[in-house]
N, CA, C and O atoms as CSV, one atom per row, in Angstrom:
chain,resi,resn,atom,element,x,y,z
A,1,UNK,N,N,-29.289,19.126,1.555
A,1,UNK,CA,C,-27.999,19.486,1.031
A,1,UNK,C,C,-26.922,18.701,1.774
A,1,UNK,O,O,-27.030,18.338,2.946
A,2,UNK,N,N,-25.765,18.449,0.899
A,2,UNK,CA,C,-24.745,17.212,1.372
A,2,UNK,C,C,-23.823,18.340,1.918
A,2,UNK,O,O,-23.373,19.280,1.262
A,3,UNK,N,N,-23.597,18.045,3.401
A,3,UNK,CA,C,-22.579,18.633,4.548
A,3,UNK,C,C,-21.163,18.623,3.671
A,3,UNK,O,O,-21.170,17.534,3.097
A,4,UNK,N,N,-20.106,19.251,3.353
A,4,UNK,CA,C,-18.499,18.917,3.399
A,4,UNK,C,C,-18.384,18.058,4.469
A,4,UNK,O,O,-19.389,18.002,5.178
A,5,UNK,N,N,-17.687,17.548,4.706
A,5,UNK,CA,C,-16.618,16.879,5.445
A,5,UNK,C,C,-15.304,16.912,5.656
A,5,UNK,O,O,-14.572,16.078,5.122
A,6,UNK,N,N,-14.781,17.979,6.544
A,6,UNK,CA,C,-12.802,18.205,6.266
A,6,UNK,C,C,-12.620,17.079,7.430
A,6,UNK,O,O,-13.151,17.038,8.540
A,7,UNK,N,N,-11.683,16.164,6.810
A,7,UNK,CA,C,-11.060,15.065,7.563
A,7,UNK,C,C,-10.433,15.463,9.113
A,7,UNK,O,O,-10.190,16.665,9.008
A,8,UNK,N,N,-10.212,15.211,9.926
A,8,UNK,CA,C,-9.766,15.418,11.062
A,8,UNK,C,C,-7.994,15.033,11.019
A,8,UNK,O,O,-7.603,14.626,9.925
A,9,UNK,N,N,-6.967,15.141,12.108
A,9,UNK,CA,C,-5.473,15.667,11.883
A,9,UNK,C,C,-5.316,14.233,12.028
A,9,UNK,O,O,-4.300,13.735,11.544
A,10,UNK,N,N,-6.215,13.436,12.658
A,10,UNK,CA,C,-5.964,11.898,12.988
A,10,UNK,C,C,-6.077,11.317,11.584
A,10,UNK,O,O,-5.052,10.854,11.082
A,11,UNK,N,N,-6.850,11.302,11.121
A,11,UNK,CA,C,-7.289,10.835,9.903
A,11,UNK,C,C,-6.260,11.821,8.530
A,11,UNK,O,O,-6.215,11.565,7.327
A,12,UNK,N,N,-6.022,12.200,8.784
A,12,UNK,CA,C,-4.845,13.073,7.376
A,12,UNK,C,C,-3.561,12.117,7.958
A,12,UNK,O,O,-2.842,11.476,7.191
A,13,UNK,N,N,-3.411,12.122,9.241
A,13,UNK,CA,C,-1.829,11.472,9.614
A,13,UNK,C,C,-2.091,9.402,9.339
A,13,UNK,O,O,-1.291,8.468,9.287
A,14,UNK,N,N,-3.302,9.478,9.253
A,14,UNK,CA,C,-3.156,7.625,8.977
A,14,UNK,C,C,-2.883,7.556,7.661
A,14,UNK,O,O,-1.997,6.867,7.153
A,15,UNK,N,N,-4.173,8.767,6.716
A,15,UNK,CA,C,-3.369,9.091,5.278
A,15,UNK,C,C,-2.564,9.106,4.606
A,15,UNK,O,O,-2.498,8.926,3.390
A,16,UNK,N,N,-1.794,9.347,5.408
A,16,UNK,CA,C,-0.331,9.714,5.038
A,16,UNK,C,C,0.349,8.810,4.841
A,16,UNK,O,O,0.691,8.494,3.701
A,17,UNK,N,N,0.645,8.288,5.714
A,17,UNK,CA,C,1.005,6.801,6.478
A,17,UNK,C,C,0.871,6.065,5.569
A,17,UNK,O,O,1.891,5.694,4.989
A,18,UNK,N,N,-0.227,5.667,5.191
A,18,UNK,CA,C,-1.230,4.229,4.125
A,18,UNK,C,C,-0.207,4.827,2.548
A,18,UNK,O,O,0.462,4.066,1.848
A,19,UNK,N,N,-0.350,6.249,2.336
A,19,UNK,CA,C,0.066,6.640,0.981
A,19,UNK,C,C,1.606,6.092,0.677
A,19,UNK,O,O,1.988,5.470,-0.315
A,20,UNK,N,N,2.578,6.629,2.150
A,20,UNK,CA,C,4.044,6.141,2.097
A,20,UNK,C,C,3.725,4.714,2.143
A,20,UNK,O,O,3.278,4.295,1.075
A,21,UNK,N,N,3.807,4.039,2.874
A,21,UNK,CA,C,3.630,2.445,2.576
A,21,UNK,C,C,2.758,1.524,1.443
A,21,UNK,O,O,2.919,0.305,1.384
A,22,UNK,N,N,2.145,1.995,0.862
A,22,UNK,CA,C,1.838,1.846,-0.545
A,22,UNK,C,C,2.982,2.426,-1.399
A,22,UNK,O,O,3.395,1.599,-2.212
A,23,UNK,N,N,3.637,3.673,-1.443
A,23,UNK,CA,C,4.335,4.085,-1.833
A,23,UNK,C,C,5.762,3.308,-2.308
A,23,UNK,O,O,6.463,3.556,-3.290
A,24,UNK,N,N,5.959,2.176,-1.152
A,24,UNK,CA,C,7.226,1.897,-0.869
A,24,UNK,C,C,6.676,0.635,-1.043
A,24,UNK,O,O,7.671,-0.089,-1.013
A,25,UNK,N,N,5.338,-0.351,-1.270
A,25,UNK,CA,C,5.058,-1.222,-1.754
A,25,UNK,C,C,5.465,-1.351,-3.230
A,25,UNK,O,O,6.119,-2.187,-3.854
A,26,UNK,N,N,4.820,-0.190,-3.562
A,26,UNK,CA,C,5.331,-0.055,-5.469
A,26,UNK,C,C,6.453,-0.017,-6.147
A,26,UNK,O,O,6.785,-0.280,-7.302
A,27,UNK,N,N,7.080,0.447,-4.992
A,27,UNK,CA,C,8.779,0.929,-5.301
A,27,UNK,C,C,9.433,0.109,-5.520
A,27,UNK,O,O,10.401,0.153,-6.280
A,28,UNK,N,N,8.864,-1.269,-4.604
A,28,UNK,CA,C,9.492,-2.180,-4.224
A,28,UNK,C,C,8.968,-3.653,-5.494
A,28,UNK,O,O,9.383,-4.811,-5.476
A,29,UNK,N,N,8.254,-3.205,-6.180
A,29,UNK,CA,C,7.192,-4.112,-6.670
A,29,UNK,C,C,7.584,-3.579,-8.282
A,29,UNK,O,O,7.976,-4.387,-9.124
A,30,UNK,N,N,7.460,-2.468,-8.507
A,30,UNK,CA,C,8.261,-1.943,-9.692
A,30,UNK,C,C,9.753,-1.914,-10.438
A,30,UNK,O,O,9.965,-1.866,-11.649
A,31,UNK,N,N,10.706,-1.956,-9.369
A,31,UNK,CA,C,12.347,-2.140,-9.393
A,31,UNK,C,C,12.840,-3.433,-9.005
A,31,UNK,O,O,13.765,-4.013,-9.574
A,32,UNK,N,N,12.071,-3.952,-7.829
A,32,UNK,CA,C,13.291,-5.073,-7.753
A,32,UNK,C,C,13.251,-5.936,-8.684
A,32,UNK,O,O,14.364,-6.372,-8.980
A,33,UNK,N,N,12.252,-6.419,-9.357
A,33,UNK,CA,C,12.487,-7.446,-9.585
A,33,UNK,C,C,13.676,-7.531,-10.687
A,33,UNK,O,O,14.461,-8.467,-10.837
A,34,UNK,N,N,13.588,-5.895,-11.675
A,34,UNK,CA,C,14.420,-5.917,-12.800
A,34,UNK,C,C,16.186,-5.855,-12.368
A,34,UNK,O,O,17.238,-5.850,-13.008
A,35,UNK,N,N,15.888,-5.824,-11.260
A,35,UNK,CA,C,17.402,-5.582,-10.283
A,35,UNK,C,C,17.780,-7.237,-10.168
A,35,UNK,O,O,18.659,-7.913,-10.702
A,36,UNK,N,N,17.118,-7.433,-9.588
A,36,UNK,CA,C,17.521,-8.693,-8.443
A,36,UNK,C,C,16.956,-10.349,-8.958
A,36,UNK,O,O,17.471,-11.383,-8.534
A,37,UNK,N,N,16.141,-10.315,-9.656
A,37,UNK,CA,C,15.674,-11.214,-10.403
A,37,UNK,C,C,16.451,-11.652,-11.906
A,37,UNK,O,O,15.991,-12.337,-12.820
A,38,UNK,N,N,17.632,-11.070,-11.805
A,38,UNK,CA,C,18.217,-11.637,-13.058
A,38,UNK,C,C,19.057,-13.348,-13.023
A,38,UNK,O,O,19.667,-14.057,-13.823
A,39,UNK,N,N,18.682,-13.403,-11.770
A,39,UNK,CA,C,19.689,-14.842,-11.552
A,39,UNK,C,C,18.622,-16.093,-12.162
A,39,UNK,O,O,19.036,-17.216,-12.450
A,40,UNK,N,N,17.468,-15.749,-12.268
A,40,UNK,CA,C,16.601,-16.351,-12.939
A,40,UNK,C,C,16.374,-16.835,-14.340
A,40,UNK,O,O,15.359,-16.635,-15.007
A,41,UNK,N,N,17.316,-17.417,-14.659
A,41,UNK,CA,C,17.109,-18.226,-16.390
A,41,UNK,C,C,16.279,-18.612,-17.012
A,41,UNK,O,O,16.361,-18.899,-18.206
A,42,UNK,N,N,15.399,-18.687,-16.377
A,42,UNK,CA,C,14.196,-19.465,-16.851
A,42,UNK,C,C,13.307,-18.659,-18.408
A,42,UNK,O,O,13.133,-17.441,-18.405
A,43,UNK,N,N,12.907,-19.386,-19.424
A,43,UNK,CA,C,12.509,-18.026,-20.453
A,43,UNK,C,C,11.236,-18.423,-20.695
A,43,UNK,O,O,11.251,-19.653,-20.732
A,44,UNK,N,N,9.972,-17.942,-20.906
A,44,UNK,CA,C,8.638,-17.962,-21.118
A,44,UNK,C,C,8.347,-17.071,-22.114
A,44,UNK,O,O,8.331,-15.843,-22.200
A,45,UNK,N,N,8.066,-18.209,-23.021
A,45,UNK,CA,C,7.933,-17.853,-24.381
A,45,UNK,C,C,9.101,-16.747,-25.214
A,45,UNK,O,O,8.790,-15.677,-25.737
A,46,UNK,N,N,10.311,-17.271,-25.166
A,46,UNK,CA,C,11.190,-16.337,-25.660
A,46,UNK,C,C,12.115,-14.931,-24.735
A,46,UNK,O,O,13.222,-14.417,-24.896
A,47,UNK,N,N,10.807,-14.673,-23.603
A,47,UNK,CA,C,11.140,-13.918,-22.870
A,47,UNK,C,C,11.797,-14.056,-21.228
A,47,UNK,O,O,11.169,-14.568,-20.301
A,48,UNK,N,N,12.677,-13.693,-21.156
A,48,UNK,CA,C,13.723,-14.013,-19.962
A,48,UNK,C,C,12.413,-13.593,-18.792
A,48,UNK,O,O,11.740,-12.563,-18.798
A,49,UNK,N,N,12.321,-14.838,-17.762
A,49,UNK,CA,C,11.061,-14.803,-16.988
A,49,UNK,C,C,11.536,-13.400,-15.637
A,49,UNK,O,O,10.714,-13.279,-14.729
A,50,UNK,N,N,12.436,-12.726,-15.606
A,50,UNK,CA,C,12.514,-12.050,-14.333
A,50,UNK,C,C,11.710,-10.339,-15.118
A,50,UNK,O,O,10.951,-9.542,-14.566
A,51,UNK,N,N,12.339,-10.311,-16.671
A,51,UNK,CA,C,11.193,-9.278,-17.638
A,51,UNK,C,C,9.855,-9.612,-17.338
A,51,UNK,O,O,9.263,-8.670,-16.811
A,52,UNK,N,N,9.269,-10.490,-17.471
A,52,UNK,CA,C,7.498,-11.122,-17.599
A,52,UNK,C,C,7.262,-9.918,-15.888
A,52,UNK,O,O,6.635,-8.908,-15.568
A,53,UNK,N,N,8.316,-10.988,-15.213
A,53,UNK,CA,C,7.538,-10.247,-14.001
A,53,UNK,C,C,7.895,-8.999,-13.631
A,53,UNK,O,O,7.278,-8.619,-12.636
A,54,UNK,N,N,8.587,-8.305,-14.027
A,54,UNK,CA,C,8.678,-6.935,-14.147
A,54,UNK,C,C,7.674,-6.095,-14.927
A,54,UNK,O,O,7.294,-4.990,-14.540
A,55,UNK,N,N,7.270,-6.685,-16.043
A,55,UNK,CA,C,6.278,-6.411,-17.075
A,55,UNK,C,C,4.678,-6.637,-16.176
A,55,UNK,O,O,3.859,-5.720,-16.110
A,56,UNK,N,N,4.474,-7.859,-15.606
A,56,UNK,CA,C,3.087,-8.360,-15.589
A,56,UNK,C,C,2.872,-8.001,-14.061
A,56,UNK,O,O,2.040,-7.279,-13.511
A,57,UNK,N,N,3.930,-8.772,-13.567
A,57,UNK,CA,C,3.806,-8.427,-11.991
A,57,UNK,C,C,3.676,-6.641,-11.237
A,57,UNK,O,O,3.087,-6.426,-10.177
A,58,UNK,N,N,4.179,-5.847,-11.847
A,58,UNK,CA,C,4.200,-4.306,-11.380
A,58,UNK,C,C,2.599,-4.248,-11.690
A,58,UNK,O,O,1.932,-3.550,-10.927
A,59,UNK,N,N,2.121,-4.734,-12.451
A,59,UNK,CA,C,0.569,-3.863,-12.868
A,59,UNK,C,C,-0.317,-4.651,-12.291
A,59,UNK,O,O,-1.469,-4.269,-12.087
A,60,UNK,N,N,0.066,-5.698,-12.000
A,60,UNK,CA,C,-0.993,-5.902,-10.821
A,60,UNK,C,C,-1.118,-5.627,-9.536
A,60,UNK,O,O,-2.170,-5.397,-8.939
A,61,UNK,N,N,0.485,-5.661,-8.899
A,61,UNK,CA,C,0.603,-4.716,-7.706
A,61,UNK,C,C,0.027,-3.571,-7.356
A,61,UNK,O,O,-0.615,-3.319,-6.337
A,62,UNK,N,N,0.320,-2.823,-8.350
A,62,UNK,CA,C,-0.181,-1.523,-8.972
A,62,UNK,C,C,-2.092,-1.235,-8.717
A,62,UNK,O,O,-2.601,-0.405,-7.964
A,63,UNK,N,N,-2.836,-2.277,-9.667
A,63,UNK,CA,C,-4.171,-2.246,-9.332
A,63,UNK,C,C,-4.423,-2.961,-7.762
A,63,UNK,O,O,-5.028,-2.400,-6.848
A,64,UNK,N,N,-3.919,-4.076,-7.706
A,64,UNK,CA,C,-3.977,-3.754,-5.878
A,64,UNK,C,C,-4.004,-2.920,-5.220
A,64,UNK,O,O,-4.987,-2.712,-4.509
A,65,UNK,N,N,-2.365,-1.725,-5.217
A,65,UNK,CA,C,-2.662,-0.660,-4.298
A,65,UNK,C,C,-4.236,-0.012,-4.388
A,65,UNK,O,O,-5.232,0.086,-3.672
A,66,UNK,N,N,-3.762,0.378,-5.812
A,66,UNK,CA,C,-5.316,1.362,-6.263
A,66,UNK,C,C,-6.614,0.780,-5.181
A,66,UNK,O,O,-7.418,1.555,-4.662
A,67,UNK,N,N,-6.628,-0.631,-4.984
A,67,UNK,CA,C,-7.949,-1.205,-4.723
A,67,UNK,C,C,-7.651,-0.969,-3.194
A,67,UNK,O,O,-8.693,-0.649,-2.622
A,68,UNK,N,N,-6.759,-1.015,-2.497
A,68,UNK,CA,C,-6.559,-1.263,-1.197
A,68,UNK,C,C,-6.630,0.252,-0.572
A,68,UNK,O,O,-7.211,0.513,0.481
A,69,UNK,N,N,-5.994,1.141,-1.332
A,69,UNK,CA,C,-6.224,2.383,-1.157
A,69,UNK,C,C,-7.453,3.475,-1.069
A,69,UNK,O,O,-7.620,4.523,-0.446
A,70,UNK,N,N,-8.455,2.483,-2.276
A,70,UNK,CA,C,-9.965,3.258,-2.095
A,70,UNK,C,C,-10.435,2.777,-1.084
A,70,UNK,O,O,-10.959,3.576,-0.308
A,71,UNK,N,N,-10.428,1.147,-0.672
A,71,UNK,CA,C,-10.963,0.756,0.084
A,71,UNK,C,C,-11.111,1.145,1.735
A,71,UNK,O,O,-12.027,1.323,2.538
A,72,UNK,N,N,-9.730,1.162,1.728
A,72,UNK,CA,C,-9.612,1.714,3.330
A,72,UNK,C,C,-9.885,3.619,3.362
A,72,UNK,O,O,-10.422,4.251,4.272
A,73,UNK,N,N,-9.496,3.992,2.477
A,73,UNK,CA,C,-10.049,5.543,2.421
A,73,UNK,C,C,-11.234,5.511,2.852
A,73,UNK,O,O,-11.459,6.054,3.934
A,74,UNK,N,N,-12.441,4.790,2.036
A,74,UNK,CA,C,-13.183,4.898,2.369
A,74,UNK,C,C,-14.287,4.475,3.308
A,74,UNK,O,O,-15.415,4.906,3.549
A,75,UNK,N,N,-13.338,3.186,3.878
A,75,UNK,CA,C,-14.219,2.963,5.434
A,75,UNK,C,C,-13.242,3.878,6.855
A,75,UNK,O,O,-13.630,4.069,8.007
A,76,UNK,N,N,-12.155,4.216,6.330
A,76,UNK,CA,C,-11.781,5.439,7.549
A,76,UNK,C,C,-12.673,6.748,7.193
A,76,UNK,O,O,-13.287,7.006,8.228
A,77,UNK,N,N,-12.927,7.443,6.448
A,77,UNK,CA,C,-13.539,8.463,5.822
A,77,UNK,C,C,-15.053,8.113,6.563
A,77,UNK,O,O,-15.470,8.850,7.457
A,78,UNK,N,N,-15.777,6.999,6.133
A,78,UNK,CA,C,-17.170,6.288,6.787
A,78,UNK,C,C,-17.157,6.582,7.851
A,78,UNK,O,O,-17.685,7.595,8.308
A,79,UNK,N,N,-16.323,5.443,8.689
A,79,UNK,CA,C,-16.099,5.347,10.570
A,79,UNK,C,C,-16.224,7.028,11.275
A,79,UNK,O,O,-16.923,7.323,12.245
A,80,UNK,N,N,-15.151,8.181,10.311
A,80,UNK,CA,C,-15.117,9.305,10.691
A,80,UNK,C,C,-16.491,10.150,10.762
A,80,UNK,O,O,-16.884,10.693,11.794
A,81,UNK,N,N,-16.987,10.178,9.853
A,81,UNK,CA,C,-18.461,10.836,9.316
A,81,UNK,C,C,-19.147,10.326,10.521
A,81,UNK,O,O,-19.447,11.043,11.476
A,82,UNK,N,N,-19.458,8.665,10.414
A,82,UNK,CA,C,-19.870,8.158,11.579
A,82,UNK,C,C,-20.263,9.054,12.998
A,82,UNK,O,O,-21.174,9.708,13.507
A,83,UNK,N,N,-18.844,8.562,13.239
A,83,UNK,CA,C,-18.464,9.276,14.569
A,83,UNK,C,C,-18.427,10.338,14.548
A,83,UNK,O,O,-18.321,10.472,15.767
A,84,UNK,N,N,-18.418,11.837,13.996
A,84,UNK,CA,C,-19.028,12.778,14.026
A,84,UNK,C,C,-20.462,13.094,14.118
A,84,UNK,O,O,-20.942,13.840,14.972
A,85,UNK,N,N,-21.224,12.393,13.049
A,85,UNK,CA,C,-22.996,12.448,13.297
A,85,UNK,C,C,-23.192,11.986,14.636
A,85,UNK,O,O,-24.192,12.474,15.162
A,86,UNK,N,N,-22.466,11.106,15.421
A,86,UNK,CA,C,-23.132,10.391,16.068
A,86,UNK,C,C,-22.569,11.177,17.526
A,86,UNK,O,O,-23.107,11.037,18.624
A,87,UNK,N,N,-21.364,12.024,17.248
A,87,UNK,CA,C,-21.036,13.336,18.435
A,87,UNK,C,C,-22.082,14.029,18.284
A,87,UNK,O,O,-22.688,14.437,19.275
A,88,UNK,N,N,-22.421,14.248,17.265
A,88,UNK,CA,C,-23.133,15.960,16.658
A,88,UNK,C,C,-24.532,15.426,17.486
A,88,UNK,O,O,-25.100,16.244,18.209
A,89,UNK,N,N,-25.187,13.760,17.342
A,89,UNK,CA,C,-26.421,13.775,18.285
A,89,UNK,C,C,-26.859,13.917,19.340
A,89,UNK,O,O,-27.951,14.176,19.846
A,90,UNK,N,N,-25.500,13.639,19.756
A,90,UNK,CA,C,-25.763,13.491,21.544
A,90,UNK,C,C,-25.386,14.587,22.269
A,90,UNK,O,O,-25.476,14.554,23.496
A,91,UNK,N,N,-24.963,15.590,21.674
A,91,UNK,CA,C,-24.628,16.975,22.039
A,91,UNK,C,C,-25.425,17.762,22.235
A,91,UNK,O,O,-26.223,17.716,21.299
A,92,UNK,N,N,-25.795,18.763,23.188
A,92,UNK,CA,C,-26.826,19.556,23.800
A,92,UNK,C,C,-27.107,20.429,22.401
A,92,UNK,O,O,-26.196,20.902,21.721
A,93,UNK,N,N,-28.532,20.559,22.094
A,93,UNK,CA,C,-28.658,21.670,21.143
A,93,UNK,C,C,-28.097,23.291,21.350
A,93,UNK,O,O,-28.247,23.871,22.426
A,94,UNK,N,N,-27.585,23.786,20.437
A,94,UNK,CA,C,-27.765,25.104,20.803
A,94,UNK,C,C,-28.406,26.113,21.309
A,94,UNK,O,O,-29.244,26.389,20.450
A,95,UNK,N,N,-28.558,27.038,22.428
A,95,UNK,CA,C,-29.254,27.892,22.782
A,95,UNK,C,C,-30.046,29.097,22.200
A,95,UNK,O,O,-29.691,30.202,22.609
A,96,UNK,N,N,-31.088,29.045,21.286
A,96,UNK,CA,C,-30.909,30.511,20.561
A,96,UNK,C,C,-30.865,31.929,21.400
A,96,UNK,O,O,-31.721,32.232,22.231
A,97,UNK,N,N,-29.724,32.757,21.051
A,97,UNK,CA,C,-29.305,33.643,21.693
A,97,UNK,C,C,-30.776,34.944,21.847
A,97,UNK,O,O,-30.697,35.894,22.625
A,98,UNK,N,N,-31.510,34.794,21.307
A,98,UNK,CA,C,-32.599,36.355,21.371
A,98,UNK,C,C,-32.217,37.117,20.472
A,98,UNK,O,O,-32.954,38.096,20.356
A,99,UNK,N,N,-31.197,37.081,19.637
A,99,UNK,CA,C,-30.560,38.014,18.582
A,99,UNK,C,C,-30.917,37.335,17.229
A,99,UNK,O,O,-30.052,36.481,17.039
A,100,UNK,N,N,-31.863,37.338,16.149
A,100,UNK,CA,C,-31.973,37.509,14.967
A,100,UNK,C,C,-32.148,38.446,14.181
A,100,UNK,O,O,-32.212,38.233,12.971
């Protein structure tokens, strides 16, 4: 049978962390360009090029985070498990008390 695993306070606070700065990657990856990219004339295929990248550029940012986000979840999540099995071995067995 597969153990739970509740993350440790270290590992919820890097969480956190990774979520706001992704957070503020997107923010940043989603708005500016339709802000700040208008000095850009340039038109591709009809369409004013600072739209394209507001349009094309957010959704790939976007699947980046997604990818960067499973990824490291899940080798901090790994490393953690890790390093728990590998406390849990070297730790004196329990004593059975005489009480069943």
């Amino acid at each position: 049978m597969t153990e739970i695993h509740t993350p440790s306070a270290a590992l919820k606070k890097r969480q956190g962390r990774l979520r706001w700065i992704l957070l503020l990657i997107w923010f940043s990856a989603s708005f500016s360009p339709g802000f700040f990219a208008r000095d850009l004339a340039l038109e591709v295929n009809g369409w004013p090029l600072y739209f394209w990248m507001a349009a094309q550029g957010s959704v790939l940012v976007f699947i980046a985070i997604v990818a960067v986000y499973a990824w490291l979840m899940n080798r901090w999540e790994a490393e953690e498990v890790a390093a728990n099995t590998q406390r849990d071995e070297h730790s004196p067995p329990n004593e059975p008390s005489g009480r069943d």
